[in-house]
C-alpha positions as CSV (number, residue, x, y, z in Angstrom):
1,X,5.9,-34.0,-15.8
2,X,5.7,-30.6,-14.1
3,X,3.6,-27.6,-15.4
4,X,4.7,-23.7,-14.8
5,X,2.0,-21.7,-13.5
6,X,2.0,-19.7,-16.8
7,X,1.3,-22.8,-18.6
8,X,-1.2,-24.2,-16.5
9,X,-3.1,-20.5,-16.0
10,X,-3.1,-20.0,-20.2
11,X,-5.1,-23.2,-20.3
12,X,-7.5,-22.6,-17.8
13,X,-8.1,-19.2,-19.2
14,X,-8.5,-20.8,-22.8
15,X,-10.3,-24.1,-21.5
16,X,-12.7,-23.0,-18.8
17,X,-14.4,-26.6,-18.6
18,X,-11.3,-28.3,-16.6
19,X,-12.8,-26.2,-13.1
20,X,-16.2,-27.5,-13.5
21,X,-14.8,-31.1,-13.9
22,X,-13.3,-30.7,-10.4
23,X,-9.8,-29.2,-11.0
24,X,-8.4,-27.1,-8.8
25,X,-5.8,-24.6,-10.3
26,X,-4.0,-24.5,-6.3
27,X,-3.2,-28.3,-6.0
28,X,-2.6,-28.6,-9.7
29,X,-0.1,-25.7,-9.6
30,X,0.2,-25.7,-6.0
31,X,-0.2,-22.9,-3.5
32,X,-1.2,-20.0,-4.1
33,X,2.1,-17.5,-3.2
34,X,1.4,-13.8,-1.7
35,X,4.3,-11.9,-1.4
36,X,5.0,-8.6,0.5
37,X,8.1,-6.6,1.4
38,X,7.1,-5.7,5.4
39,X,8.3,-7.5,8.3
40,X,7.1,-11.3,8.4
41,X,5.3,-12.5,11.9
42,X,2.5,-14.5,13.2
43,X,-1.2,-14.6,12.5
44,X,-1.2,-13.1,16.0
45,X,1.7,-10.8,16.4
46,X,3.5,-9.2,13.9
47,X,3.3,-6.0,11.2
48,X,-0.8,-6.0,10.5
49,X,0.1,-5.9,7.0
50,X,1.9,-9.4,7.1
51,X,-0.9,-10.1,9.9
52,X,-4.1,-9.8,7.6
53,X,-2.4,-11.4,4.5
54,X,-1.9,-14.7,7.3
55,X,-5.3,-14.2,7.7
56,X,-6.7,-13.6,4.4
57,X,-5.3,-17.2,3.7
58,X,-6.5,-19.0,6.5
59,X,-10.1,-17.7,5.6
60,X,-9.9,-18.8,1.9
61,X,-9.0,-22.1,2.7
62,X,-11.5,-22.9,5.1
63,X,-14.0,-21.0,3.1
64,X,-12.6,-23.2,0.1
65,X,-12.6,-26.3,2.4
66,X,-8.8,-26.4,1.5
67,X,-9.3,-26.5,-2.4
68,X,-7.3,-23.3,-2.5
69,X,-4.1,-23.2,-0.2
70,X,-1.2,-20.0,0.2
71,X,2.4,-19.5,1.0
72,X,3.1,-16.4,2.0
73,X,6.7,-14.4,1.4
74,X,7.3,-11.6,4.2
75,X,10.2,-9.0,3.7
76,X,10.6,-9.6,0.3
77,X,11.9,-12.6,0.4
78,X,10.3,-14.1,-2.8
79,X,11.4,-11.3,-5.3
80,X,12.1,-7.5,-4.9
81,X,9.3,-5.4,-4.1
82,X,9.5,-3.3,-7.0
83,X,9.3,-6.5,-9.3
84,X,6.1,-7.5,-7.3
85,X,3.4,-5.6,-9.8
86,X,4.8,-6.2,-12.9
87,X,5.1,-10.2,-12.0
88,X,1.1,-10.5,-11.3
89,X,0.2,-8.3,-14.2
90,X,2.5,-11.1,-16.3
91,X,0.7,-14.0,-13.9
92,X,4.3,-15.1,-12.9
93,X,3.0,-14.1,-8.9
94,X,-0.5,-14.6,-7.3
95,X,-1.1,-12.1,-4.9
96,X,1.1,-9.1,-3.2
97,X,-0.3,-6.8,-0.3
98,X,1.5,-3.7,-2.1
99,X,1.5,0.0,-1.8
100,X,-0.6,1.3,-4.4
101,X,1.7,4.4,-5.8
102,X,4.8,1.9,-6.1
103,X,3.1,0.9,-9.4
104,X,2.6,4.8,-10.5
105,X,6.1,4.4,-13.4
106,X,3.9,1.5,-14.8
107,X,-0.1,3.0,-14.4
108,X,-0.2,6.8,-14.0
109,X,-3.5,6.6,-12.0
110,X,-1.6,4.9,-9.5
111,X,-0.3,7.9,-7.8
112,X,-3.6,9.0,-6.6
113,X,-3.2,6.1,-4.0
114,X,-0.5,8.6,-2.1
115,X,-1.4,12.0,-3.3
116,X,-0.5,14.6,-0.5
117,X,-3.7,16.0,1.3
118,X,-6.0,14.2,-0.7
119,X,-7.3,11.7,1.4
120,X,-7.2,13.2,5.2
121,X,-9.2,10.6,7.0
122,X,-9.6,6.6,7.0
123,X,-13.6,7.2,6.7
124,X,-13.2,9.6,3.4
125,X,-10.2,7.0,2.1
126,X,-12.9,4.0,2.0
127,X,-15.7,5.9,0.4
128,X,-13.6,5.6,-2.7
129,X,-13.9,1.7,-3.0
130,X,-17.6,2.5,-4.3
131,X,-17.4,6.1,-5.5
132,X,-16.8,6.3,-8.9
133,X,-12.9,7.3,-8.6
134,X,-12.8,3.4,-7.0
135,X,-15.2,2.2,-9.9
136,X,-12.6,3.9,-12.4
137,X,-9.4,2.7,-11.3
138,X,-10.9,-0.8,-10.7
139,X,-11.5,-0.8,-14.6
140,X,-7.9,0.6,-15.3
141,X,-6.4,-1.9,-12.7
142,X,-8.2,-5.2,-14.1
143,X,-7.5,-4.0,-17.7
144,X,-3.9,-3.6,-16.5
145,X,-3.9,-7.3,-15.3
146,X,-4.4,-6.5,-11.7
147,X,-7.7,-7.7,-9.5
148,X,-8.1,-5.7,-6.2
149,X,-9.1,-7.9,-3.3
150,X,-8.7,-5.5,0.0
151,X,-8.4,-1.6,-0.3
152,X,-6.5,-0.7,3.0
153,X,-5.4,2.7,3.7
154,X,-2.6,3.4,6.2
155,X,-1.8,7.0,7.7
156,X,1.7,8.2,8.1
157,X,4.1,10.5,10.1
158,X,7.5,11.7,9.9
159,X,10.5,10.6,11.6
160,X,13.1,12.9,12.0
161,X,17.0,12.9,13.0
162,X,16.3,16.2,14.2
163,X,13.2,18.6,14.8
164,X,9.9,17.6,14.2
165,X,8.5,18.1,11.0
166,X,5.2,20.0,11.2
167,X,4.8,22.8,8.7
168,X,6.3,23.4,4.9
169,X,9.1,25.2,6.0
170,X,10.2,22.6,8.8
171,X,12.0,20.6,5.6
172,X,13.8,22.9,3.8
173,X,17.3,21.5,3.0
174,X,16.8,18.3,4.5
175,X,16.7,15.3,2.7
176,X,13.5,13.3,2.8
177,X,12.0,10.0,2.0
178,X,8.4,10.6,1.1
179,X,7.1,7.2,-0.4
180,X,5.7,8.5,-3.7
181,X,6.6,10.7,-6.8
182,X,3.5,13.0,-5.5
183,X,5.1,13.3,-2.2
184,X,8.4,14.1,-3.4
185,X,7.1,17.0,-5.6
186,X,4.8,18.5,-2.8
187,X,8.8,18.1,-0.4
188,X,10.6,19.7,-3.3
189,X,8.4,22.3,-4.1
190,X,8.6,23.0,0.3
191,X,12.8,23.0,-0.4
192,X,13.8,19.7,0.7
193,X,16.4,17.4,-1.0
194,X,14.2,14.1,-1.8
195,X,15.1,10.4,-2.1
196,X,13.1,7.8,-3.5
197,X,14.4,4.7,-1.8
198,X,11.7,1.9,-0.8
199,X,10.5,1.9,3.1
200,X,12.8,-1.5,3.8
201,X,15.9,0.5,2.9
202,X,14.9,3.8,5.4
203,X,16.7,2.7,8.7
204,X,20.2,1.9,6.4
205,X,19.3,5.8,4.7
206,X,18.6,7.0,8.4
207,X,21.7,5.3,10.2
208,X,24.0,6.1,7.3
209,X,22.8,10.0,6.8
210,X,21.4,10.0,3.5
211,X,18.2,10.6,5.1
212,X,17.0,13.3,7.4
213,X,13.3,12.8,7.2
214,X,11.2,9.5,6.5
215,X,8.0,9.7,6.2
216,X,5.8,6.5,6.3
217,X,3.1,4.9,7.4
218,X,2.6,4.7,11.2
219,X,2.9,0.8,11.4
220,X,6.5,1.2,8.8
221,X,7.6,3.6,11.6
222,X,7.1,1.0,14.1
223,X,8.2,-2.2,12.3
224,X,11.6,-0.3,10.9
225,X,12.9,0.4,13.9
226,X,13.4,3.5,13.4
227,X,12.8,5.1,16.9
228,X,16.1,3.8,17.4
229,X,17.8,6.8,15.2
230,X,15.1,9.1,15.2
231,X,15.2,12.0,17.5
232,X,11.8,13.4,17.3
233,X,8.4,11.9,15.3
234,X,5.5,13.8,13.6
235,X,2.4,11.6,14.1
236,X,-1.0,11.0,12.4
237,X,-2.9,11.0,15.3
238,X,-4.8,14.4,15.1
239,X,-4.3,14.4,11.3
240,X,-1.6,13.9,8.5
241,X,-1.0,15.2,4.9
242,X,-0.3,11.2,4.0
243,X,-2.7,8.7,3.4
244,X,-1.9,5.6,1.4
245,X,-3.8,2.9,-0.5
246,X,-1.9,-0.4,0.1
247,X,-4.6,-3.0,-1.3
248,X,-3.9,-7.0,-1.5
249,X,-4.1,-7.2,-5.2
250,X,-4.3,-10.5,-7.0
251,X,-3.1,-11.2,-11.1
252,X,-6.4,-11.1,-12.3
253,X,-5.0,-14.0,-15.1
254,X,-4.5,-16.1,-12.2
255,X,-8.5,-14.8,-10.7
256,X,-9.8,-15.9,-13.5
257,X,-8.5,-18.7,-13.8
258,X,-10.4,-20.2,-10.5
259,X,-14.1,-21.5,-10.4
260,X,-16.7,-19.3,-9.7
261,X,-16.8,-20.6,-5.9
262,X,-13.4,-19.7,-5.3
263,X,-13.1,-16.3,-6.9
264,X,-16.1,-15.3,-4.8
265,X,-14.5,-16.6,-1.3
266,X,-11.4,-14.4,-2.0
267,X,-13.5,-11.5,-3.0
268,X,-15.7,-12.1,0.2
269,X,-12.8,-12.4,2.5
270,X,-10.7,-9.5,0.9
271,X,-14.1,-7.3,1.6
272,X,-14.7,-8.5,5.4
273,X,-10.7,-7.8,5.9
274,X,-11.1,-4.1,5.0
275,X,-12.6,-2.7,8.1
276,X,-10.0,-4.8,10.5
277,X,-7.1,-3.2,8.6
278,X,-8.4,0.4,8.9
279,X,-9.0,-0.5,12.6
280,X,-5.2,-2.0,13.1
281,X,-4.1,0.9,10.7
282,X,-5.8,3.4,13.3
283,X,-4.5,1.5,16.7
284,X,-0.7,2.1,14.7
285,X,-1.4,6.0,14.8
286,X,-1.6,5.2,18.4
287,X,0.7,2.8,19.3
288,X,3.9,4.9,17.2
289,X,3.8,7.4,19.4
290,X,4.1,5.2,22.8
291,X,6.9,3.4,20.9
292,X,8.8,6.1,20.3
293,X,8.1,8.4,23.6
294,X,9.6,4.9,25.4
295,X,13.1,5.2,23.5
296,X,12.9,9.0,24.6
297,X,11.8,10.6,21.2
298,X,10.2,14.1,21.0
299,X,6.5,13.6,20.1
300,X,4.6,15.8,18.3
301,X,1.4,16.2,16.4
302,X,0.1,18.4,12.7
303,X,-2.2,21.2,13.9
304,X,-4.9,22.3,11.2
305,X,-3.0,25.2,10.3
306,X,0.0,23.0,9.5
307,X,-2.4,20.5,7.9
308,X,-3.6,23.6,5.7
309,X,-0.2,24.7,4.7
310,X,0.8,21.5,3.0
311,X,-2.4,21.2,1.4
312,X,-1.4,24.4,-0.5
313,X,1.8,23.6,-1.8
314,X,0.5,19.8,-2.8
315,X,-2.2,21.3,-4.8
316,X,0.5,24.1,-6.5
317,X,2.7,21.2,-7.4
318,X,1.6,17.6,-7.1
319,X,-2.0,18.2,-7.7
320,X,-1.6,20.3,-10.8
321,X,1.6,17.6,-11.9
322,X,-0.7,15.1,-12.0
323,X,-3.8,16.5,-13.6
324,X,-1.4,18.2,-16.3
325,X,-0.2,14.4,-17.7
326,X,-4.1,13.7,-19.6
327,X,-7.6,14.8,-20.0
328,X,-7.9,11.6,-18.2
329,X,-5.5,12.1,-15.4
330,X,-7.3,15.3,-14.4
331,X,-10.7,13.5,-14.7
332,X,-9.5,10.8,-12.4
333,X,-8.5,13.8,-9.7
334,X,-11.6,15.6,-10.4
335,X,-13.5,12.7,-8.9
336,X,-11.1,12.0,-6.1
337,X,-11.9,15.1,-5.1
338,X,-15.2,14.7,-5.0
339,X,-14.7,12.1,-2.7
340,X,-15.9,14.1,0.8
């Protein structure tokens, strides 16, 4: 007789004893599934993303001596991104590497993982793991249903079907993809059209015309294709205004659900993963720009003036959008801020 993962998780939770009797919730329920919506690949080759969630698993299992085992679900493949949160908070999905703000309609503090010109460097992004803006959305995240395993922050540019994009006023009129409800109201409040499709739909939006602009991360911009309709690309080497959280989260139902042993080697492996992604995020910044100078795209750069510009109209629209919601919203900003 078979038993669903929801079944089998509801009586670990209520009968804790069955792990130290020798149980082991992946071979009872069998592997442990991560899904993601970015190009699948190779432990070796491939979008980093897909890369370090390959790699995530093959740690755990040898650190588990192959008690725990994964499957893992590239390009969306399993179920649609947007469906991805909701099924771990529910302990119907195991693990997603998944862009933090995409959960922001469901957990308000969520948007802070893409707010414009708040984080402005990979250094000042992973201070907030153990700063107390990372200690307070842990605690909103786990009593949400969610565990975070890896906090990964990617830096973005802006491909265009026309001029660069470098200043405020560079947008105006066009329509832009900016990957999060913060972003869009930092573009509208600039005078651009915005559209709030999901980064595997851009190149359709961008071959079809109902994008101008997408802005993305840098490895997005390389693993969409998109040099191939772009005709000039913004990078983040020297700087961006967007900086992204995209953790590998984990249902906590299904966390604690595992022995003691097991919980710690994904926590431990998830930790040690963190500094390879911000170095693979950082060789992206790089490598976009090489991608897209070979297919004969305009290259180009944010100065600091640019840089300061944005920062402006974020903080007269996004910034005070977000604090306005709750006491608690503009608590959880306050402390971001802090974050130097």
């Amino acid at each position: 007789m078979s038993i669903s993962r929801r079944r089998l998780v509801s009586g670990l939770v209520a009968v804790p004893t069955l792990a130290s009797v020798g149980i082991s919730t992946a071979s009872a329920a069998g592997p442990l599934k991560i899904s993601h919506q970015f190009p699948g690949g190779t432990i070796d080759q491939g979008d980093f993303r897909d890369r370090l969630c390959r790699i995530f698993a093959k740690k755990v299992e040898e650190a588990t001596k192959g008690a725990l085992k994964f499957e893992i679900y590239a390009n969306s493949s399993l179920m649609k991104t947007n469906a991805q949160f909701s099924a771990m908070r529910k302990g119907a999905l195991d693990l997603s590497f998944y862009p933090f703000p995409y959960a922001g309609g469901e957990i308000h503090a969520c948007n802070l993982g893409l707010m414009p010109c708040l984080v402005t460097s990979y250094e000042q992004g992973t201070k907030w793991k153990t700063a107390p803006i990372g200690v307070a959305l842990n605690k909103i995240m786990e009593d949400k249903g969610i565990k975070m395993i890896s906090w990964v922050w990617q830096a973005g540019g802006a491909a265009s079907r026309g001029k660069p994009i470098a200043s405020p006023d560079d947008v105006k009129g066009l329509k832009i993809r900016g990957g999060s409800r913060e972003m869009d109201l930092m573009f509208g409040a600039a005078g651009a059209q915005v559209s709030t499709m999901l980064s595997n739909e851009i190149y359709i939006g961008m071959q079809t015309g109902s994008l101008d602009v997408a802005v993305t991360s840098s490895t997005s911009l390389i693993s969409f294709r998109l040099e191939e309709l772009a005709k000039s690309l913004t990078t983040a080497r020297k700087g961006s205004f967007w900086f992204m959280l995209e953790p590998l989260m984990m249902s906590k139902a299904i966390f604690d659900a595992l022995p003691a042993d097991q919980q710690k080697a994904i926590l431990d492996v998830g930790a040690e993963l963190e500094a390879w992604g911000m170095d693979e995020s950082r060789k992206d910044d790089a490598a976009v720009a090489k991608v897209y100078a070979d297919k004969g795209v305009q290259v180009a750069d944010f100065s600091d003036a640019d840089l300061v510009a944005w920062r402006k109209v974020a903080e007269d629209s996004a910034w005070k959008d977000f604090a306005s919601k709750s006491t608690d919203a503009a608590e959880l900003l306050k402390l971001a801020r802090a974050v130097g």
